[in-house]
C-alpha positions as protocol buffer text, in pm:
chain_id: "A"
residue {
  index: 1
  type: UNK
  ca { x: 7394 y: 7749 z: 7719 }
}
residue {
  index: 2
  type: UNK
  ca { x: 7409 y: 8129 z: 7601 }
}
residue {
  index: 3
  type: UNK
  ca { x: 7374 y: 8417 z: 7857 }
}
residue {
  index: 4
  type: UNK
  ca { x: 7196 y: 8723 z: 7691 }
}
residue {
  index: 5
  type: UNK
  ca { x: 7375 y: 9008 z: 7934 }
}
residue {
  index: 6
  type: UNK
  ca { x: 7130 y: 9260 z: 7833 }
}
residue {
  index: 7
  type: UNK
  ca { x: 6894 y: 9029 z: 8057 }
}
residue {
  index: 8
  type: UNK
  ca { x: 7147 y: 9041 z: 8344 }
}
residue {
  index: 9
  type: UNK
  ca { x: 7150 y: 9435 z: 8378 }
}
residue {
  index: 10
  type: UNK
  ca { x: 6952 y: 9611 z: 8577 }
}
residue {
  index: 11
  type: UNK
  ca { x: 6695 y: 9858 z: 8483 }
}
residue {
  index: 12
  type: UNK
  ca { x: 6763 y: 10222 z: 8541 }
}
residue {
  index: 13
  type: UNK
  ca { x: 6559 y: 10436 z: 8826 }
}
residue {
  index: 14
  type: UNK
  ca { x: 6526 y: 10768 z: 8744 }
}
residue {
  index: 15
  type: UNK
  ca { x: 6600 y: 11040 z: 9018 }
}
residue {
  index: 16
  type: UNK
  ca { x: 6299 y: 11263 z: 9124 }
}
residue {
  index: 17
  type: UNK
  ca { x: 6247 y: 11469 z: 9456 }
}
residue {
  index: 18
  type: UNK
  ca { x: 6010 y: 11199 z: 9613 }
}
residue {
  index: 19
  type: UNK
  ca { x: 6322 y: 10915 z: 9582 }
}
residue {
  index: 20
  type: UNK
  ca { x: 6561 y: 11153 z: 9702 }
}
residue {
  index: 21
  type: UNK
  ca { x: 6380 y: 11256 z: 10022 }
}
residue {
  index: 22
  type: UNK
  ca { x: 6250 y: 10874 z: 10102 }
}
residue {
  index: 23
  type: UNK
  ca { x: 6662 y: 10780 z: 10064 }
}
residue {
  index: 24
  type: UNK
  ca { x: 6743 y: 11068 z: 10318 }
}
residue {
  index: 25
  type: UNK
  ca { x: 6525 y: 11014 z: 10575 }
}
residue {
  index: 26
  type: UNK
  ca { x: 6581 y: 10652 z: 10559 }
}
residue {
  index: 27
  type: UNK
  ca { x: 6983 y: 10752 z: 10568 }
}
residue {
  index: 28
  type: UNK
  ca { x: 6885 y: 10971 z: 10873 }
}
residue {
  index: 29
  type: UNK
  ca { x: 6697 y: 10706 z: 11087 }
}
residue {
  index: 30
  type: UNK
  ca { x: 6944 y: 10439 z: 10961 }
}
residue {
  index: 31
  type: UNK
  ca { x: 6655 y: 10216 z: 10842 }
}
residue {
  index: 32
  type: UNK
  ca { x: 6912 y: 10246 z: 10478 }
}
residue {
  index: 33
  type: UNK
  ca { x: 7313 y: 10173 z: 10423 }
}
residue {
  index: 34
  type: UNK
  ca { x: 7477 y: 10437 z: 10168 }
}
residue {
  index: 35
  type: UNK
  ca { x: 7482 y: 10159 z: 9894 }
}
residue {
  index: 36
  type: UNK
  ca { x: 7087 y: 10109 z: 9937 }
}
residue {
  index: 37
  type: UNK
  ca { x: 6993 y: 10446 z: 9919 }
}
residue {
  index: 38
  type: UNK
  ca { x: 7164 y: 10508 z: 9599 }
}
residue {
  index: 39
  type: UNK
  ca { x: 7031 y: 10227 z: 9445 }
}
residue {
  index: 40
  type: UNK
  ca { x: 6695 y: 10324 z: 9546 }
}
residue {
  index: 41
  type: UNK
  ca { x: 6800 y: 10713 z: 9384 }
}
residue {
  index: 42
  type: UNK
  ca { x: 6948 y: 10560 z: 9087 }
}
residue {
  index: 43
  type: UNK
  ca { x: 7257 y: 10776 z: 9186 }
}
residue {
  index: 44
  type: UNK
  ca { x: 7616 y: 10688 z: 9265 }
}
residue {
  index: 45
  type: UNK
  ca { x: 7715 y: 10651 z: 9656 }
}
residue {
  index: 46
  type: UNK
  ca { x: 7911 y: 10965 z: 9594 }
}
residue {
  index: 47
  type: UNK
  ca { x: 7638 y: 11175 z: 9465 }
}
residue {
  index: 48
  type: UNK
  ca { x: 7415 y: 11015 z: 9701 }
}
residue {
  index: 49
  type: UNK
  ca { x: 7688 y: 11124 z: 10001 }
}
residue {
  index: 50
  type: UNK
  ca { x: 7696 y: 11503 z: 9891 }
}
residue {
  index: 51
  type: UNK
  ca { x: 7310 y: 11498 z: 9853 }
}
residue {
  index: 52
  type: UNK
  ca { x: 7305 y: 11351 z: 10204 }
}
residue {
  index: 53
  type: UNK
  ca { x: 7505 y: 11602 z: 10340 }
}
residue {
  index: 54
  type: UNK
  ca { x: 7322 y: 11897 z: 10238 }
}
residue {
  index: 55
  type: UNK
  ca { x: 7023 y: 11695 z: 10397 }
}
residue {
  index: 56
  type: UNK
  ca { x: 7199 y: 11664 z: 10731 }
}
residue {
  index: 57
  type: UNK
  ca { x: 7241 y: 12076 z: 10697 }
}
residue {
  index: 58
  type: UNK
  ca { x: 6927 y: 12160 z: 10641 }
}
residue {
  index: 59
  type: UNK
  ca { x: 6803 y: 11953 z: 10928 }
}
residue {
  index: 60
  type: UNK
  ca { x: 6816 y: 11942 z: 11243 }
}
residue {
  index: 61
  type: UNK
  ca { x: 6874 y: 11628 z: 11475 }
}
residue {
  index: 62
  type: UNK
  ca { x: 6510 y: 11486 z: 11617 }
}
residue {
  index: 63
  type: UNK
  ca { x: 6682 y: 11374 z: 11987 }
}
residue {
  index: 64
  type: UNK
  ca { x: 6787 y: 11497 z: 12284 }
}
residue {
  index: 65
  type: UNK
  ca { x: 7137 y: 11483 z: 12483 }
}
């Protein structure tokens, strides 16, 4: 039996703003893990981590002490 890899790899997802701020807010209400949320960005964890970040700057917590 052969294996074609070409069939094994997965397709690439291209970044845009709406995937970006669906993988943050899903980060933010920890619906998402890192891994998922880049995956769903078609980013790296790392980029997806810095992008992230700037997110959590920009906005503020939704709870109270």
């Amino acid at each position: 039996m052969k294996f074609n890899y070409q069939d094994l790899k997965e397709g690439g997802v291209k970044t845009t703003p709406q995937n970006v701020q669906e993988a943050n807010e899903n980060l933010f209400r920890a619906k998402w893990n890192l891994p998922q949320a880049a995956k769903h960005c078609g980013m790296t964890q790392k980029e997806m981590k810095l992008t992230f970040f700037e997110y959590l700057k920009y906005n503020q917590p939704n709870y109270d002490n």
